[in-house]
Structures are given as structure tokens and as C-alpha cells.
C-alpha positions in Angstrom: -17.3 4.1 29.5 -20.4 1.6 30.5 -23.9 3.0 30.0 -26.7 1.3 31.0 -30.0 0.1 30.4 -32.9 -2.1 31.7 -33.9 -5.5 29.5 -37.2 -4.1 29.0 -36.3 -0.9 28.6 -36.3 0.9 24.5 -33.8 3.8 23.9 -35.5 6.7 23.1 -35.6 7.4 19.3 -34.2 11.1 19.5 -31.4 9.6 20.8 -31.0 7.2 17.9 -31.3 9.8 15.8 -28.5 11.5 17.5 -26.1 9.0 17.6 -26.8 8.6 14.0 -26.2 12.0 13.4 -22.7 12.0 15.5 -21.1 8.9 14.2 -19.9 10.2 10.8 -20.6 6.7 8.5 -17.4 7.3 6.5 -15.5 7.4 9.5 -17.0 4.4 11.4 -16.6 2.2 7.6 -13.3 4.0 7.6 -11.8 1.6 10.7 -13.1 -1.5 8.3 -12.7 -0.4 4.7 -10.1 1.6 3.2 -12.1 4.4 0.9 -11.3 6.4 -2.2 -13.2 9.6 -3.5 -15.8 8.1 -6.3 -17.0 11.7 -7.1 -20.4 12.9 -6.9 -19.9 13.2 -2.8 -19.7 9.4 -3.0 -16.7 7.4 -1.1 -15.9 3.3 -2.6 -14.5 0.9 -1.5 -13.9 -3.3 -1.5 -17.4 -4.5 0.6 -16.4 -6.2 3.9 -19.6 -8.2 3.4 -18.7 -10.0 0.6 -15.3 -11.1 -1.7 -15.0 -8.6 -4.8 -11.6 -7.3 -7.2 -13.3 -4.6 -8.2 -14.8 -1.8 -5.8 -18.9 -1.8 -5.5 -19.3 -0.7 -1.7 -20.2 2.9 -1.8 -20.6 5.4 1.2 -22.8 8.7 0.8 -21.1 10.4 4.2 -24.2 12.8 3.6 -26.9 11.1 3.3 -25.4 8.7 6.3 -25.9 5.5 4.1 -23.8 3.0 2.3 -24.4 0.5 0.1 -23.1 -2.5 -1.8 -23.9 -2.9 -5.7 -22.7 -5.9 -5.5 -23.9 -8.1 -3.0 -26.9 -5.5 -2.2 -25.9 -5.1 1.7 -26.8 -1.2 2.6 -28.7 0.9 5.2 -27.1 3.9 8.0 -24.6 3.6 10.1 -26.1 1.7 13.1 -26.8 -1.0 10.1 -23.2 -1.2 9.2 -21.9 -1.7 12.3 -24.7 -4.4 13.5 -23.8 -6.3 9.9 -20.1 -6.0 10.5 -19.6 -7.0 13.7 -22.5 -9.0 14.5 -24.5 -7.0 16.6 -28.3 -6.8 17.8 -29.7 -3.2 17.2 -29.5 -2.2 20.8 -25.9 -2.6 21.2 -24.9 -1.3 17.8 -26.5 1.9 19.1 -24.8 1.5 22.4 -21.5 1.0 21.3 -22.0 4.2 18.9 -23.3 6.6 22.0 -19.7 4.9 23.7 -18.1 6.4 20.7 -18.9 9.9 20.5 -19.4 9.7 24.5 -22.9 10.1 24.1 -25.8 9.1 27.2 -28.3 7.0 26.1 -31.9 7.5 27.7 -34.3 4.4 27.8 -37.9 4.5 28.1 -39.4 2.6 30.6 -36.2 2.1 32.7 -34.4 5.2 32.9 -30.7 5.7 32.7 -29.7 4.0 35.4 -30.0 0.3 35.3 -27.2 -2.3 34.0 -27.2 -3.2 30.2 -27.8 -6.7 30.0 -25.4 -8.9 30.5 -23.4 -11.6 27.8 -23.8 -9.3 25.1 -20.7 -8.7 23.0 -20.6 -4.8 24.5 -20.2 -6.7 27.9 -17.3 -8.9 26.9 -15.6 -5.7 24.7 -15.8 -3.8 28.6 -14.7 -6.7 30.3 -11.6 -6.9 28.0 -11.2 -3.1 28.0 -10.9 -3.3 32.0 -8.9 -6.2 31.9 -6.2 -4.4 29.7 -6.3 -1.5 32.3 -5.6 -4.1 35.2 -2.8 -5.5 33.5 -1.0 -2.5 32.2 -1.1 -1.5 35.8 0.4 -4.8 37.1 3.1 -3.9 35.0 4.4 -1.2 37.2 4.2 -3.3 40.4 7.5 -5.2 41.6 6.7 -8.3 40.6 6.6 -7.4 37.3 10.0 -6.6 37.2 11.2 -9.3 34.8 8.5 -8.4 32.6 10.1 -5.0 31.9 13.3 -6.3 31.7 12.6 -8.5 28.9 11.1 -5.4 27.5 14.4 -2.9 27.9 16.3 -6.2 26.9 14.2 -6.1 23.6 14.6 -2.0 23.5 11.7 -1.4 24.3 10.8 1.6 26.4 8.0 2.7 28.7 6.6 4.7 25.8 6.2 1.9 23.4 4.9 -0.9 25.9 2.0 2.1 26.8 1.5 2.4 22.9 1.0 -1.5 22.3 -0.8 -2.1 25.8 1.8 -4.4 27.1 0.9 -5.2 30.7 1.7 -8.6 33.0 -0.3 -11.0 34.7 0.2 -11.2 38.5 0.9 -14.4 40.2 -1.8 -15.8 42.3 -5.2 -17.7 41.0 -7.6 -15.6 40.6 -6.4 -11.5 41.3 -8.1 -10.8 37.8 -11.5 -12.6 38.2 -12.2 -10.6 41.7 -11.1 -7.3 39.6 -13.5 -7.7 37.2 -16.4 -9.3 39.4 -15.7 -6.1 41.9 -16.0 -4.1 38.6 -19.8 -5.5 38.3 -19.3 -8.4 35.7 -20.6 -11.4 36.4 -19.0 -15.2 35.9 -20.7 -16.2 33.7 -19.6 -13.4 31.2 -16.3 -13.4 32.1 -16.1 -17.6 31.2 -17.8 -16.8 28.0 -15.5 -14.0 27.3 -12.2 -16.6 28.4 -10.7 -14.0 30.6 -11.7 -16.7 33.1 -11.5 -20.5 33.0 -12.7 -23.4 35.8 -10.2 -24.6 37.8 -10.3 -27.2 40.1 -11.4 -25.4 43.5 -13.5 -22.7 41.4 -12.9 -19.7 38.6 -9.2 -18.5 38.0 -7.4 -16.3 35.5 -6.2 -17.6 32.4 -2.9 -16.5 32.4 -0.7 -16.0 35.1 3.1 -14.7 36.0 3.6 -13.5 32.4 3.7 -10.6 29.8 0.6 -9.8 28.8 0.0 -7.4 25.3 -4.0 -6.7 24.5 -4.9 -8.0 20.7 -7.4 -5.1 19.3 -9.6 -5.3 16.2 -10.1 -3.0 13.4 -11.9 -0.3 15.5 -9.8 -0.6 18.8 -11.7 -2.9 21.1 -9.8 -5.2 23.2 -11.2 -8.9 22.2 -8.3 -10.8 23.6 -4.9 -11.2 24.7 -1.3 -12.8 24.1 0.7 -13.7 26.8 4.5 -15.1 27.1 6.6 -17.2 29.0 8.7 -14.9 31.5 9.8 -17.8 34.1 11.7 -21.0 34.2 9.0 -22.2 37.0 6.4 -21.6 34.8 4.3 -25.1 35.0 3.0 -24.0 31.1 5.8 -25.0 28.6 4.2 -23.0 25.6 6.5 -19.6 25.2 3.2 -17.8 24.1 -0.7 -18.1 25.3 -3.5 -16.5 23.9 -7.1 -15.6 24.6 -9.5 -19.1 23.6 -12.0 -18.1 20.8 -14.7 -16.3 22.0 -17.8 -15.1 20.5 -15.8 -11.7 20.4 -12.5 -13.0 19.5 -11.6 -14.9 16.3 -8.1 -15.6 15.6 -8.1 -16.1 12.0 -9.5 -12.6 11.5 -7.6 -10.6 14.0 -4.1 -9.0 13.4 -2.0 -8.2 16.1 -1.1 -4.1 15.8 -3.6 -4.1 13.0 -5.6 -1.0 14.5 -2.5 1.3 14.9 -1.4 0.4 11.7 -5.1 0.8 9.9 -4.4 4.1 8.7 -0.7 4.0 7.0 -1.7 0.8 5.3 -4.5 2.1 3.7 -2.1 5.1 3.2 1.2 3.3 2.3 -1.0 0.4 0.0 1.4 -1.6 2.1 0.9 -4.6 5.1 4.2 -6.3 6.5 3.3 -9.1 8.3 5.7 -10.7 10.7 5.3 -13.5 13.6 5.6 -12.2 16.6 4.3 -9.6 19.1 7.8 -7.8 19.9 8.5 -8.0 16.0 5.6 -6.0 15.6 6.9 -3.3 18.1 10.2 -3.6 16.5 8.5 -2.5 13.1 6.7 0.5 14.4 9.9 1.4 16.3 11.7 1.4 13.2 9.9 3.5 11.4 7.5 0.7 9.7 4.3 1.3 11.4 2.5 -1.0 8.8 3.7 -3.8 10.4 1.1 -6.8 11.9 1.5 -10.3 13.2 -1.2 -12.8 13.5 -2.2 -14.1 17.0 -2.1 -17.9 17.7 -2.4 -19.1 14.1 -0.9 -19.0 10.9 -1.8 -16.1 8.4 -4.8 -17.1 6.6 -7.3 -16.4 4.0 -9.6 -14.4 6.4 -6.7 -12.1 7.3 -6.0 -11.5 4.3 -9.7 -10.4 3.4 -8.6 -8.2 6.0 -6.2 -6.7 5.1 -7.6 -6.6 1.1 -10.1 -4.3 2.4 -7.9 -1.9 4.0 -5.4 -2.2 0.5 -7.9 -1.1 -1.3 -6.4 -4.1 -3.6 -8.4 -4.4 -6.8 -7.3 -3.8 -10.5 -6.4 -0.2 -10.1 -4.8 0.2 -6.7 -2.5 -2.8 -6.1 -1.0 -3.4 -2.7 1.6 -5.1 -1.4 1.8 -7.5 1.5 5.5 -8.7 2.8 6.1 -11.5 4.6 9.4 -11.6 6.7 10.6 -15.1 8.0 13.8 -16.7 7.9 14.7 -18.7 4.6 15.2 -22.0 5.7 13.4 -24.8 5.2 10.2 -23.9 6.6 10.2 -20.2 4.8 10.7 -21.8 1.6 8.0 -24.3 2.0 5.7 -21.6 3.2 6.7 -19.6 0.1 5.6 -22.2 -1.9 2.3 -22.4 -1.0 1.9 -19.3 -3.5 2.2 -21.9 -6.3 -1.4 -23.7 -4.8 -5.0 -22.4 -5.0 -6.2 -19.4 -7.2 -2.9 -16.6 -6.6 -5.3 -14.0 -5.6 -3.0 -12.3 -3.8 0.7 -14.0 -4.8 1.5 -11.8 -7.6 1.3 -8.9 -5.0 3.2 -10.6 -2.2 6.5 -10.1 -1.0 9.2 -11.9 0.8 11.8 -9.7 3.1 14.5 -12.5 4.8 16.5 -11.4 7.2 20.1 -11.8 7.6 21.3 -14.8 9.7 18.2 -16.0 10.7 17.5 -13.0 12.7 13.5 -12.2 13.1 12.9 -8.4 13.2 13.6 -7.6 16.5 16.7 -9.1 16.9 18.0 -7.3 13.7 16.9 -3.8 15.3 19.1 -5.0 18.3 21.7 -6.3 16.5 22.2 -3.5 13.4 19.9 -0.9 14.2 16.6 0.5 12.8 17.6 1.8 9.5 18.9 -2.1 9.3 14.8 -2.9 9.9 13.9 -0.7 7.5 16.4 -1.9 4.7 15.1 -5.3 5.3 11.6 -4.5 4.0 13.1 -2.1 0.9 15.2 -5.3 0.0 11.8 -7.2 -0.2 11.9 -9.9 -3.5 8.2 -11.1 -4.4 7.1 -14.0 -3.4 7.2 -16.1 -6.7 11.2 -14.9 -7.0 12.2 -15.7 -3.7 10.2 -19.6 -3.8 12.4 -19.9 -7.2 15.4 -18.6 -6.0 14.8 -20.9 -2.8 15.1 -24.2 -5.1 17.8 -22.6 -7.5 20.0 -22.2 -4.1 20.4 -25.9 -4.0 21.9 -26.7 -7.1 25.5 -26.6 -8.8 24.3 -23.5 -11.7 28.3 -23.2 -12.8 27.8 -26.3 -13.9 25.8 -27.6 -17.0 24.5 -30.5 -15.0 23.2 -28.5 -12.0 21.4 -26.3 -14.5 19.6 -28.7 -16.3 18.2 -30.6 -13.0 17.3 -26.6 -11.6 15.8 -26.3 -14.8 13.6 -29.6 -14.5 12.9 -28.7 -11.0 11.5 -25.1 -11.5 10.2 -25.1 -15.2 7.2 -27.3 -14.1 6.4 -24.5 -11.1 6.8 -21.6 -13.2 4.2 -22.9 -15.4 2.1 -23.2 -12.4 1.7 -19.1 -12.4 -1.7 -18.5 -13.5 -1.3 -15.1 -15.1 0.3 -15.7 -18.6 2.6 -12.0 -18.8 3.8 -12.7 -15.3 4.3 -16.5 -16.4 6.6 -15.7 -19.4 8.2 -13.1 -17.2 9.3 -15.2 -14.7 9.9 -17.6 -17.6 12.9 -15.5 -19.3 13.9 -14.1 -15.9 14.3 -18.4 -14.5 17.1 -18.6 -18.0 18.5 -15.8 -16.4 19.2 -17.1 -12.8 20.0 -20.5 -14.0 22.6 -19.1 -16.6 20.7 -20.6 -19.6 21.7 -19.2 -22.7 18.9 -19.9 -24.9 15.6 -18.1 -22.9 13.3 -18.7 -26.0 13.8 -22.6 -25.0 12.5 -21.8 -21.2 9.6 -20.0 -22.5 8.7 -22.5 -24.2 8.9 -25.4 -22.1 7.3 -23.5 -19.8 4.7 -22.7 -22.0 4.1 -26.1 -22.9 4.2 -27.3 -19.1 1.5 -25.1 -18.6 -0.4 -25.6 -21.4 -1.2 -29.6 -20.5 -0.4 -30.0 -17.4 2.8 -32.1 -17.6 5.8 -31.5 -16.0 8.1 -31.7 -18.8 11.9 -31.1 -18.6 13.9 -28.7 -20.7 15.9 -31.5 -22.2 13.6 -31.2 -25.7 17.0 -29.0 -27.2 20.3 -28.9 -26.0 22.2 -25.4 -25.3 24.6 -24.5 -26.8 27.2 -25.0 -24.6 26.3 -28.5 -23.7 28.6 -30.7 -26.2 26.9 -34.0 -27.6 28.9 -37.0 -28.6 30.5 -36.3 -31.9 29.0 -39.5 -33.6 25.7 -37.5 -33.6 25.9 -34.0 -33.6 23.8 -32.2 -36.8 25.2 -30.5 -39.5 25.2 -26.8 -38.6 23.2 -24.7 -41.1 26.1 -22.8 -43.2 24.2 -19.5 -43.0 23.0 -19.6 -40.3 23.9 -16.0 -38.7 24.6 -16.8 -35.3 27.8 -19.4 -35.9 29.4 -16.9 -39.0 32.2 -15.7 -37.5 33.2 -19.7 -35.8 32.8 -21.1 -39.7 34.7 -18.3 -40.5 37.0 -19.0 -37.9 37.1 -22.5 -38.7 37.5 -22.1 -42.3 40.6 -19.6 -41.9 42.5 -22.4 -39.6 42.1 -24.6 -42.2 43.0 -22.6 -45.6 45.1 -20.0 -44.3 46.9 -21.7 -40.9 50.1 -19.1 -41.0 47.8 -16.1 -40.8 45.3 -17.7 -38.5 48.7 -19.1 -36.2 48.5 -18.5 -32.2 45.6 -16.4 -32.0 43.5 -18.6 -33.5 45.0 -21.4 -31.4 44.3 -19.9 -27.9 40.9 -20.0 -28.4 39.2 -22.2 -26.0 36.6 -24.7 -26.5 33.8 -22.9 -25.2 34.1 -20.1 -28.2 32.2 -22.5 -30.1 28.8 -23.1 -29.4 27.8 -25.7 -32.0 29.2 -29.1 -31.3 30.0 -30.1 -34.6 32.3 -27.1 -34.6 33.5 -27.6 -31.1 34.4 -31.1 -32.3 35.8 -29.3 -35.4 38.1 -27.0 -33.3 39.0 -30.0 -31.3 40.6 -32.1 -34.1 42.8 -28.6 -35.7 44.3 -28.4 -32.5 45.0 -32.0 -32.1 47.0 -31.8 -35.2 49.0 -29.1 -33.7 46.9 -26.3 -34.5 47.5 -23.7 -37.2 51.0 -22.9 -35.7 51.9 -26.5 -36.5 53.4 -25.5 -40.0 51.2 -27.6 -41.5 49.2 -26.2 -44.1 46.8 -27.6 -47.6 46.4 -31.2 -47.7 48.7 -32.7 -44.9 46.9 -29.7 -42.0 43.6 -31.6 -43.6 44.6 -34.8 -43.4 46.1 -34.5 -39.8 42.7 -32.9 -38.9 40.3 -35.5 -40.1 42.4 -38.2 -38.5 41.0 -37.1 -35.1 37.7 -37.2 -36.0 35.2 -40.2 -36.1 33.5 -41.1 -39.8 30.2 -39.0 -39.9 29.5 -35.4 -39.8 32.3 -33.8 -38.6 34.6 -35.5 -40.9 32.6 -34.2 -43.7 32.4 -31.0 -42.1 36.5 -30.8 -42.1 36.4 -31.2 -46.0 33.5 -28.7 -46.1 35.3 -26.2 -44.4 38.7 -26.5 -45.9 37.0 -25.6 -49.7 34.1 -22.7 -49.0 35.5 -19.9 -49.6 35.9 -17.5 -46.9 33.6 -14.5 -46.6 36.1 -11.4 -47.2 35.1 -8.9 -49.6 38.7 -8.6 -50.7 41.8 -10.6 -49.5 41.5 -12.6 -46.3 44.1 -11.1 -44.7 45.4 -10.8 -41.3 42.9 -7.7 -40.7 40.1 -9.7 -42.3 41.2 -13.0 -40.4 41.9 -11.0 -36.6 38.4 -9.6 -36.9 36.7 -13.0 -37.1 38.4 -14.3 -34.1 37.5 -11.0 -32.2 34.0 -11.6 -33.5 34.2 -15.1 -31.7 36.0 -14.1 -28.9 33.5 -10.8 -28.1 30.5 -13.6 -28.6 32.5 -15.8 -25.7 32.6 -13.0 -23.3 29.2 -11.7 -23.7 28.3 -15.4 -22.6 30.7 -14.7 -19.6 29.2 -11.2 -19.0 25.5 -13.2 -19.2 26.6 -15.9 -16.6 28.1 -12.9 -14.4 25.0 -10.8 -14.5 23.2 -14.4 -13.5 25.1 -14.9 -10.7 24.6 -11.3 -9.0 21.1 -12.0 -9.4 21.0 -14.3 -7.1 23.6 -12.6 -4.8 22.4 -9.2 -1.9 24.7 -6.5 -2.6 24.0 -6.3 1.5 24.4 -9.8 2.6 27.1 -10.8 0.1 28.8 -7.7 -0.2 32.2 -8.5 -1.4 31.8 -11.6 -3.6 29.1 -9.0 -5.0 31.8 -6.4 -5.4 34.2 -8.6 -6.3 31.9 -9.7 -9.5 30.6 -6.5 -10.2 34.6 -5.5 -10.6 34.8 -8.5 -13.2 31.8 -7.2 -15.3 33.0 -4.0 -15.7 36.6 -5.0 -17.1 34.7 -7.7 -19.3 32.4 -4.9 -20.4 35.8 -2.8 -21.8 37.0 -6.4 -22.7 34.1 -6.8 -25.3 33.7 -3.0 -26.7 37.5 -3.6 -27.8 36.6 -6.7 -29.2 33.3 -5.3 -31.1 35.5 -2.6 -32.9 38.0 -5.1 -34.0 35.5 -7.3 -35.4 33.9 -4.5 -36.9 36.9 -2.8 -38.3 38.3 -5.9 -40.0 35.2 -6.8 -41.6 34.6 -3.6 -43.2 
């Protein structure tokens, strides 16, 4: 509702004081600033006026002021609204009486001449009729395959009245001689690019297509979005939006942002997706947090935004969700956490859909509760960039691990905050399958610390086997390889009670490659069911080793005594291969648990199953083992 007033003309201050008086400040600040009771009577929030991490805008709803300890903005409600949204006195006042539906009287003029015209009160009324011209287009037949592409998209009359969703008519310029019949002039509707020159004179700007009305934080209509609908359409581009105006700026508006104001603040939650009918999907679904940005990429200045509405500082941490697909272009987007100051990564999220599908196709395809599960499943940001570069190596493999390993150690150290850094540090050991995570940390530590990218090649794992001519000695007490040197030792000194169970132990139950190398030569010699035994099992052993370490180790081994308090017997001897054996298949258990990391139970659902199955009988597996190994050596 337009009220008027004369160029000369002063609104009478009663009615200034009334407005002020109507227009509750916490609510006004409330479509702007999400605000938190500070006690005392006082509301705070984050200041839209200037960037802060920890709250310093307060409201005093009665007193009717606010103001900003930090930057020092403050003053009444009229002065919040002219600061925020760039308004000359007059029309903050204006568009306050419009609030409350209250009529202005000016002095010298009366109440019945026009406001002036080109103000940004003008252009907010000229949209605002606009949107009511084109949500009424959208019931006329030629709009027919605009709400067909709707009901194809499951959309129903309900939900294209909630978002505004209207259609342009056909024709040049049925729009401009609305709104010129409406009392706006040219000139206001070029500066507000609802209109544009065309060669014979002033035409709409879109034409022949679906139209949805892009509202800021309070409500007003400050531009529009407009897609393709037909194959004769001489514009290629499947979406159009509004120019910049002085009214609309794209890198601070969010599509659906002023229906979904309240539960963000609410929820401490934003999901952000890319299109206008993703947005509606959302809401449909039962996510009515859900935004999209309008003809631009998400940026900085939506995200101050949205910070202000997340109340994100040190105590209240929000989250904001991304959902795109994760291919190439996801990934690379993902990565661009990695860059600048992470002001907002360690709070970001990444929800991928399955197949490639954007929001609204899933809700098509598998339902709402599908739309819902796909922001539950969300993975933050810094996980799901890893992940993305894990995904293209070989990780059951030693040589895949180690080039993941080079890959994503240098962009782990990249993370800025140092507990989330060695986090992610142990947690990258984990998705690789690395067994030793002390040696990640580390490296990553050290990547971070100056600035190289460094590989993790400094010390190999254990289960990577160097050439025998230089492996080290292996430290004889050292706790972790007891029960292989025992092992090892028994195979060699007492070969008829060690026999078959010692020989079907496989390579990998060793973890030091001197005693891999070790294990390697007994079993060349025919193992300890061979009937060899003293000096000829010795001497057939050493032969299939080269001259070095691991021939000395052979002698070693074959005259330390073995560990037994009493006899090593075949109780004695079983629970040092058990010991080995449970140590193998908590390594197997490890590599398991790593792999359904990086497997959905949703997506992946029976190879998850399927593994999950396998962990639980290797769990059983390795408590047997355990109270062998600890039986025997009692």
C-alpha cells in the first residue's frame, strides 16, 4: 500500500513519533539479525553493519534503540532501517507507516500528493505490483506450460502461491503499460530493470516464461528469476534474472531467504542449494531452511548473510550445507574451503545426492523423506573434499595409499585450526588404511609447520616390505614384535611343536621386514613341518637369505631363549601364534572399519552390509584368539 507525499512537503513529527512507537525495533532488527536474550531487558546479536565473531550489536526493545559496541553504529528504529538498507530519512519513515499500515500526514502538502519518484520505496512498489501481475498471468491459458512444468516438478497451486511463482505473458511490452497505468513512470521502471530499451521503445524484460519474485530479508520484492519454458524461445539461457539495480544486489540476496529467516535462526541451520525449484523441493520436504542464490555463485556477502541470522560466533555455531552433485565441479568447489581464512569451513557441510540427482529430482524420484535423509547424511566440508581425492586412488593397495597419502597430507595441513588439523590428521590414516596414525600426524604437522608439501615417505609402515639387503635390526624388546620373535624363535628351536600352525601363517603376520624376510627363509626350507630340526633347519634357513641382517638375525633367533616362564610347550608355543594371528586380524578389522568409512550405508547398501557381516565374524575371530594368547602365556 503506496502513501503519498509532496517533494516539499515534511511529515508531521507526531507521526514520526508514532511510527516509532508501532514498529517494535527488535522485530524490525529481527528480519536482519538473528537475537538472543543478553539479560537486563537487552537483546544481542552479530552487527549487520560491520564483520564481528563475537556478538556486540545490542537491542533495548524498550527504550526503541540499538547499538553496536563494536563498530559504534546505534540510534531508533527509523536509524536502523535507513543504515541497513540505505535509505534517506523520509522513506525509512515511509516504508515503516507501510508496515504497520499506518497514514502519513505531511505538512505543507497534505496527504494526497505522489511520493517522489526514483526512490528505492518506488522501485520496492513497482516490484511488489509487478509480482501481483505476474502471479496472475499464471492462471491465464497461455500459461499453461508454465504450470505444467510446475505439476511435472510436484508442485501444486499451494506452493507456487507460497514462493510467488507467476509467468511472463508473451507480447513486448504487456508489463510496462501495467505498471505505467499503475502511476509509475519510465524512467523508474528502467532504473528498477523491470523494463529495458528496445529497439522501437521500452519492453519487458522477460517474456513467455516462469517467473518466481526474489525477496530480501524483510519481504520486499527487489527482483525476479525467470526460466526457459519454450523451444522458440529466441534466449538460449535456461534461467534470467533481474539486472542489478540500486534495489537488487545479487551477491547479497538469497532466493527463499525470507520464508526461511525464522527456522534458520531457529534450527542454527542454512542449506543452500542451486536452484529455484530445489528450493521449493526443500520446503516441500520438510526442510524450510533451504535457500539458493540468484544469478551468481554463493559468496562472501551471502554468507555475512546468513552469519547474522546463525547467530555464528564462538558460542552458537551453525551450520550451512551445501548440496551439489560430487563430480568434478563439486569437488573443486569443495576445495575452495582449503583457501582464504576458513571462517566459516569448519562449520560447513556437504550433502551429495544419489546419482547425480539435484534436490528436486530426488523428491520426485524417492520421495520427501529421501530429501530429508539427504541433508541428515550431510559429511562436513573438509571430509567430503578429502574423501573426494581418496576416491581416486587404489587404497587396498600399498602403492595407492602412499600417492593418497602425498596427495592429501599437504591439504590437511592447510586446516588452520590445529585440534581440527590433527583430527582430520588421524581420521586421513584411517580412510587411507594407514596403520601407523602417529606418522600422519606428524607429517602433517610438519607440512604445516613450514609450508612444504612433504610426503609421508619419511618411515615406512609396517606392512610395506623393504629389500632385505637393508632392512634394520628390529629392537629385541621392543613390545610390539614379541609374540613374531617369539614366533620366529619357536620355528627355529622347537620346529615339531611349532609344525603346521606355525607354517600357515602368512606373510603379512609380520610387520617388521627383517622378520618377514625371516619367516620367508623357514618356509623356504620347508617350514617347521620339514622334519628338520637344530643345525641342518638353521642351515637350510640361512641359505635363503642374503649376507647382512637377516642372516645374523637367523642365528640370533635360533639361541635366545624363548620367553616361557616354564616349559615352551605346545600351550606356551599355540598362544604366541594366536598372539600374532589376533594382531593380523585386528589389522584386517582396521582396514575393514576404513573401508566403511568411506562407503553410505544408503548408497552402498549391500557391499556395506556385506562388510559389516565380515567385521563382526572377525570381531569373534579375534576375542578367540585374545584368550588363547592369553591363556597360554599365563
Amino acid at each position: 500500500m503506496a502513501y503519498p507525499r509532496r517533494v516539499a512537503g515534511r511529515i508531521r513529527e507526531s507521526d514520526i513519533a508514532e511510527v516509532r512507537q508501532r514498529n517494535r525495533i527488535d522485530e524490525v532488527v529481527g528480519d536482519y539479525v538473528a537475537l538472543r536474550n543478553a539479560g537486563g531487558g537487552a537483546l544481542k546479536g552479530l552487527c549487520p553493519f560491520h564483520d564481528e565473531k563475537t556478538p556486540s550489536f545490542n537491542v533495548r526493545p524498550t527504550h526503541g534503540t540499538f547499538h553496536c559496541f563494536g563498530c559504534g553504529e546505534g540510534g531508533d528504529v527509523i536509524k536502523f532501517l535507513m543504515k541497513i538498507d540505505h535509505l534517506p530519512f523520509v522513506e525509512a519513515v515511509e516504508r515503516l507507516a507501510d508496515r504497520v499500515g499506518f497514514r502519513l500526514t505531511y505538512e505543507g502538502g497534505g496527504g494526497s500528493v505522489r511520493r517522489d519518484r526514483g526512490t528505492r520505496t518506488r522501485m520496492v512498489e513497482a516490484h511488489k505490483a509487478a509480482a501481483e501481475f505476474y502471479a496472475e498471468q499464471l492462471r491465464t491459458p497461455e500459461a499453461e506450460a508454465a504450470r505444467a512444468y510446475l505439476k511435472e516438478r510436484g508442485f501444486d497451486e499451494t506452493a507456487a502461491r507460497t514462493f510467488g511463482c507467476g509467468f511472463a505473458p508473451g507480447g513486448w511490452d504487456k508489463l510496462t503499460k501495467f505498471l505505467l497505468n499503475r502511476g509509475f513512470e519510465l524512467d523508474e521502471l528502467l532504473k528498477a530493470q523491470l523494463v529495458k530499451q528496445g529497439r522501437q521503445g521500452p519492453i519487458d524484460r522477460f517474456h513467455r516464461r516462469l517467473v518466481w519474485p526474489i525477496r530480501e530479508l524483510s519481504g520486499d520484492v527487489v527482483g525476479f528469476g525467470a526460466r526457459r519454458l519454450f523451444d522458440d524461445d529466441p534466449i538460449q539461457a535456461k534461467y534470467l534474472n533481474t539486472s542489478e539495480s540500486p534495489i537488487y544486489k545479487k551477491s547479497q540476496v538469497l532466493f527463499g531467504l525470507d520464508l526461511a529467516k525464522r527456522e534458520i535462526a531457529k534450527r542454527r541451520q542454512v542449506v543452500v542449494v542451486e536452484g529455484y525449484t530445489d528450493v521449493m523441493a526443500m520446503h516441500a520436504s520438510g526442510v524450510p531452511t533451504a535457500v539458493a542464490s540468484s544469478g551468481t555463485a554463493f559468496g562472501e556477502d551471502h554468507m555475512k548473510v546468513l552469519r547474522r541470522l546463525l547467530m555464528d560466533d564462538d558460542a552458537f555455531r551453525g551450520e550451512v550445507i551445501f548440496t551439489f552433485d560430487g563430480d568434478e565441479a563439486g569437488q573443486k568447489a569443495a576445495l575452495k574451503a582449503f583457501e582464504g581464512d576458513q571462517t566459516f569451513a569448519a562449520q560447513t557441510y556437504i550433502a551429495v545426492a544419489p546419482d547425480g540427482m539435484d534436490p528436486c529430482e530426488l523428491r520426485l524420484a524417492k520421495g520427501e523423506t529421501a530429501v530429508r535423509d539427504l541433508v541428515a547424511r550431510r559429511i562436513p566440508l573438509f571430509e567430503f573434499a578429502i574423501k573426494s581425492i581418496l576416491a581416486e586412488y587404489d587404497l587396498d593397495s600399498v602403492d595407492g595409499q602412499v600417492a593418497a597419502l602425498q596427495r592429501t597430507v599437504p591439504l590437511v595441513a592447510q586446516i588452520k585450526d590445529r585440534a581440527k588439523r590433527d583430527g582430520y590428521a588421524t581420521r586421513l590414516s584411517w580412510w587411507v588404511g594407514w596403520q601407523d596414525e602417529a606418522m600422519v600426524v606428524r607429517r602433517v604437522r610438519e607440512s604445516a609447520g613450514n609450508g612444504g608439501t612433504p610426503g609421508p615417505a619419511g618411515r615406512r609402515p609396517r606392512q610395506q616390505a623393504a629389500t632385505v639387503s637393508d632392512v634394520a635390526h628390529p629392537a629385541p624388546r621392543d613390545p610390539g614384535l614379541l609374540a613374531q620373535r617369539e614366533v620366529l624363535k619357536a620355528a627355529l628351536q622347537e620346529p615339531a611343536v611349532s609344525g603346521p600352525e606355525y607354517d600357515a601363517l602368512p606373510e603379512e603376520a609380520f610387520t617388521h621386514p627383517a622378520y618377514v624376510a625371516v619367516h620367508r627363509a623357514i618356509l623356504k626350507a620347508g617350514g617347521a613341518s620339514s622334519g628338520l630340526s637344530g643345525p641342518a633347519l638353521i642351515d637350510a634357513a640361512a641359505a635363503y637369505t642374503p649376507e647382512g641382517t637377516v642372516r645374523t638375525l637367523v642365528s640370533e633367533l635360533a639361541v635366545e631363549p624363548l620367553r616361557a616362564k616354564g616349559e615352551a610347550d605346545v600351550r606356551y608355543i599355540g598362544s604366541m601364534i594366536a598372539a600374532v594371528q589376533e594382531n593380523l586380524v585386528g589389522r584386517q578389522i582396521a582396514e575393514i572399519k576404513s573401508k566403511l568409512q568411506r562407503l553410505s550405508p544408503v548408497d552402498a547398501a549391500d557391499e556395506y552390509r556385506g562388510l559389516f557381516g565380515d567385521l563382526v565374524a572377525l570381531e569373534e575371530y579375534r576375542k578367540a584368539l585374545r584368550e588363547q594368547a592369553i591363556g597360554g602365556a599365563d
